[in-house]
C-alpha beads as a LAMMPS data file, in Angstrom:
LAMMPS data file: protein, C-alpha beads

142 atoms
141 bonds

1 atom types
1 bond types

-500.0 500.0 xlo xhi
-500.0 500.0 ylo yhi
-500.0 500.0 zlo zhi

Masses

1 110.0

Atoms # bond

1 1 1 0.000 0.000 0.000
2 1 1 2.816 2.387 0.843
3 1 1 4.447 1.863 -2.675
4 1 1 0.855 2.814 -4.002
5 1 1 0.554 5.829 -2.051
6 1 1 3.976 7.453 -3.236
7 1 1 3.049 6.462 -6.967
8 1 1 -0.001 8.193 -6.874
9 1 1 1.154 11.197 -4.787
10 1 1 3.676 11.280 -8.084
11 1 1 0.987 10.998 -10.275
12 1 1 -0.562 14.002 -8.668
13 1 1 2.386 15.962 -8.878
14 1 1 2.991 15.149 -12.090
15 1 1 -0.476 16.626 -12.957
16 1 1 0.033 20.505 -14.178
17 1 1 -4.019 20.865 -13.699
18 1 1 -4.136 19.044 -10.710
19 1 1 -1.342 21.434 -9.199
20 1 1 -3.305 24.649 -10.765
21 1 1 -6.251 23.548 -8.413
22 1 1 -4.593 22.977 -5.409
23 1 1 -5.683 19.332 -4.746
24 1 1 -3.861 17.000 -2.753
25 1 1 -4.464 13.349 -1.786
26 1 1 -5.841 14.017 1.425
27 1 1 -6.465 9.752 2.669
28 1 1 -5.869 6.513 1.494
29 1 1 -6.442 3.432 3.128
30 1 1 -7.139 0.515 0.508
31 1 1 -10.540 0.694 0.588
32 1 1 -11.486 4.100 -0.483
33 1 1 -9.353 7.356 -1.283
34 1 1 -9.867 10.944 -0.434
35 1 1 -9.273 14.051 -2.534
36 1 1 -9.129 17.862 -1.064
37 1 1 -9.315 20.780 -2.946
38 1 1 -9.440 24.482 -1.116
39 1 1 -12.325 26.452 -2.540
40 1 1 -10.497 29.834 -3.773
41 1 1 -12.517 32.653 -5.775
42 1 1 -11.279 31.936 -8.868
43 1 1 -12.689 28.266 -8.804
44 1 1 -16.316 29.896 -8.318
45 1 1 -18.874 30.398 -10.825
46 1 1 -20.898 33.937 -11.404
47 1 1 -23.037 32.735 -8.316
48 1 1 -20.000 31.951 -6.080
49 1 1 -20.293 28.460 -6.169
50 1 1 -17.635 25.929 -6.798
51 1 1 -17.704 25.476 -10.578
52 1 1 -18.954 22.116 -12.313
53 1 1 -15.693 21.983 -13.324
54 1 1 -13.871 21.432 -10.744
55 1 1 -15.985 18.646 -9.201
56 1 1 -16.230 17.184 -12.065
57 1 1 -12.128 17.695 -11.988
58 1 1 -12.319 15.875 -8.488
59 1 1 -14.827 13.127 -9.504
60 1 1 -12.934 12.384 -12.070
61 1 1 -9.455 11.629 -10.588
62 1 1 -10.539 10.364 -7.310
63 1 1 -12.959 7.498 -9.287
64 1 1 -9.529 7.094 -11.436
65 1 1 -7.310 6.804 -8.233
66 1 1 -9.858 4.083 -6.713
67 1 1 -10.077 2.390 -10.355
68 1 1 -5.790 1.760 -10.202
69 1 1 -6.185 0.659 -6.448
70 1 1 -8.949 -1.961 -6.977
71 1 1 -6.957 -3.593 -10.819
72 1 1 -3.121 -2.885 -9.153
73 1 1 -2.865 -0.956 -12.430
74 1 1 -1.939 1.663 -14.704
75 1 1 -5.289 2.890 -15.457
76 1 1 -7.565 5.500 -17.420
77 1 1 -11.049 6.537 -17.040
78 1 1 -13.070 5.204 -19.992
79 1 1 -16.364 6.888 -18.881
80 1 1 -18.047 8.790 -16.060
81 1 1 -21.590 10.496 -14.824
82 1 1 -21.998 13.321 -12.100
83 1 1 -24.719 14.101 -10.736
84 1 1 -25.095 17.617 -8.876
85 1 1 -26.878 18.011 -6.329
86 1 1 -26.751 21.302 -4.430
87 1 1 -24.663 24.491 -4.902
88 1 1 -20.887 23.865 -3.279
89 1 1 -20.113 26.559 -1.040
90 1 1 -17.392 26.431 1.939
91 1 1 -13.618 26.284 2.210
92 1 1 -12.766 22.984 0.912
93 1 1 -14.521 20.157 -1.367
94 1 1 -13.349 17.047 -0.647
95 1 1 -14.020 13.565 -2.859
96 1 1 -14.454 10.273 -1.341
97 1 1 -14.156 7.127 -3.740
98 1 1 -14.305 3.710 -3.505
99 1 1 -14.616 0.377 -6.166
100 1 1 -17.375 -0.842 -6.675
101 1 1 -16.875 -3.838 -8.485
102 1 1 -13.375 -4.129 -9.843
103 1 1 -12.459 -7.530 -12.674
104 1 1 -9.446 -8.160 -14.676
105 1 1 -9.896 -4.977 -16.954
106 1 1 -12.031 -2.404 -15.656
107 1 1 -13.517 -1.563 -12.615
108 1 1 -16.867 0.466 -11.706
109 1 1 -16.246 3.121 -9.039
110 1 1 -18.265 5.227 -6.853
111 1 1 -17.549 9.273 -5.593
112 1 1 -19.377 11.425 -3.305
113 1 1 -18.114 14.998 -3.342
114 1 1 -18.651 17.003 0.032
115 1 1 -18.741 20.430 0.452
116 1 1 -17.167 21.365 3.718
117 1 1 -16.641 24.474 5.943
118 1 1 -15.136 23.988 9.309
119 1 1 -15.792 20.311 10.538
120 1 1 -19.558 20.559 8.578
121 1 1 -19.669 18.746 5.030
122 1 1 -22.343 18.698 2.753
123 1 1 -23.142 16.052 0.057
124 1 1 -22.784 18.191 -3.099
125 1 1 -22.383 16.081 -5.916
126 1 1 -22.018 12.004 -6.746
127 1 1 -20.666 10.306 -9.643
128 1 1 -19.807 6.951 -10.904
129 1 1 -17.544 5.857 -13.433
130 1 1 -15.809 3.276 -15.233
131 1 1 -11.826 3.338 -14.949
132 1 1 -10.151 0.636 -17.275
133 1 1 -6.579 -0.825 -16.932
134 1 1 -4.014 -0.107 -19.410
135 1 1 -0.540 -2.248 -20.169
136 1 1 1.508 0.709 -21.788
137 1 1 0.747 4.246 -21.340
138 1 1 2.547 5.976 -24.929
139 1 1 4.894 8.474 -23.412
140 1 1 2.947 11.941 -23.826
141 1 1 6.663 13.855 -24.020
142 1 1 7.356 11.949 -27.098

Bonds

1 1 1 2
2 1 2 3
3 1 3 4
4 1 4 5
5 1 5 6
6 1 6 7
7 1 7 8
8 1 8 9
9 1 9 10
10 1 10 11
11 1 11 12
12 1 12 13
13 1 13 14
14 1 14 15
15 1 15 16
16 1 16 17
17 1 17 18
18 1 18 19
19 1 19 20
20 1 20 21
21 1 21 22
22 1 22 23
23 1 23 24
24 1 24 25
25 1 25 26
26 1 26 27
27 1 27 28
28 1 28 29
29 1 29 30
30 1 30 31
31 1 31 32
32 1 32 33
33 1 33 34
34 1 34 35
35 1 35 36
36 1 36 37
37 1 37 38
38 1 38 39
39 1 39 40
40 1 40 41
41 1 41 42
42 1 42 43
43 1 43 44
44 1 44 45
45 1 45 46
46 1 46 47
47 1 47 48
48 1 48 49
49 1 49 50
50 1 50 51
51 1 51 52
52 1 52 53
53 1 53 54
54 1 54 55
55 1 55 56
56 1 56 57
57 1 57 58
58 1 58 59
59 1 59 60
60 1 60 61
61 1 61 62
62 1 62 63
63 1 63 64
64 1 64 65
65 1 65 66
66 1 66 67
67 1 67 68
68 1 68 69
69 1 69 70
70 1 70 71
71 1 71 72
72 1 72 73
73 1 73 74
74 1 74 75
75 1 75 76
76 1 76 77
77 1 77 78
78 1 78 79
79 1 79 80
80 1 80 81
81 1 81 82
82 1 82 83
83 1 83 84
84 1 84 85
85 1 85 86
86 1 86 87
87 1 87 88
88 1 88 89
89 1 89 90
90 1 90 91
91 1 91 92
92 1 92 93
93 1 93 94
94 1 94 95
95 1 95 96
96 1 96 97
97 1 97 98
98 1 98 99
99 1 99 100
100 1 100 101
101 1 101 102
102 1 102 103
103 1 103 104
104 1 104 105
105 1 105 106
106 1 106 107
107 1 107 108
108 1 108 109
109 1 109 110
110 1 110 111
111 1 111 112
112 1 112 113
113 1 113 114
114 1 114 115
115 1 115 116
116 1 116 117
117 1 117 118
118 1 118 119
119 1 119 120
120 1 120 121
121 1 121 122
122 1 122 123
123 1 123 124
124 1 124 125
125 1 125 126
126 1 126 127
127 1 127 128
128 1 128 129
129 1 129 130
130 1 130 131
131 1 131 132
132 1 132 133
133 1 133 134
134 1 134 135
135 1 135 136
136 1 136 137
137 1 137 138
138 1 138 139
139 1 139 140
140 1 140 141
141 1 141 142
């Protein structure tokens, strides 16, 4: 697990977006992962809410991290859904995913994305997607 945990703390470093935002791998514990992302202005929408975007952004790479933890993997995302369900507001979103089901090739993951301020989080958005493995990654610097 520890091995895991340093590759995909690389992973997220390696990530120019992912560093843009801010987020960091806030838990891992082989069941289920945890994103955080602080809520800055310039992540908000006209309304001041967090921008579709950027949990989408969250969903996204937290269903992907769970996806390479359930197939021991190199993976990708091959398709996902979101589902909003309030306006985020707060100091931090955070994104909790887990597999769902997980076979040789792909497995079906599961995120909620929380709003939080303080020690209060509110269920803002859920998605589910399907992350698939991958034997050789073509080197995108090539």
């Amino acid at each position: 697990m520890e091995n895991f945990l340093a590759r995909t703390r690389a992973a997220l470093d390696a990530q120019p977006f992912t560093r843009l935002l801010g987020a960091s791998l806030a838990s891992m514990d082989g069941k289920s992962i945890e994103l955080s992302l602080p809520l800055r202005d310039d992540l908000k929408q006209q309304h001041g809410f967090a921008h579709g975007g950027v949990l989408s952004y969250l969903a996204d790479n937290a269903l992907t991290i769970a996806g390479a933890m359930g197939l021991g993997k190199g993976v990708l995302t091959s398709e996902f859904k979101i589902n909003f369900l309030r306006p985020a507001t707060g100091s931090s979103l955070l994104a909790r995913a887990s597999v769902v089901h997980a076979g040789k090739r792909q497995a079906v993951c599961r995120c909620d994305v929380f709003a939080r301020d303080g020690d209060a989080e509110k269920l803002v958005a859920t998605a589910q997607g399907t992350i698939v493995a991958v034997d050789d990654l073509p080197d995108a610097k090539a």
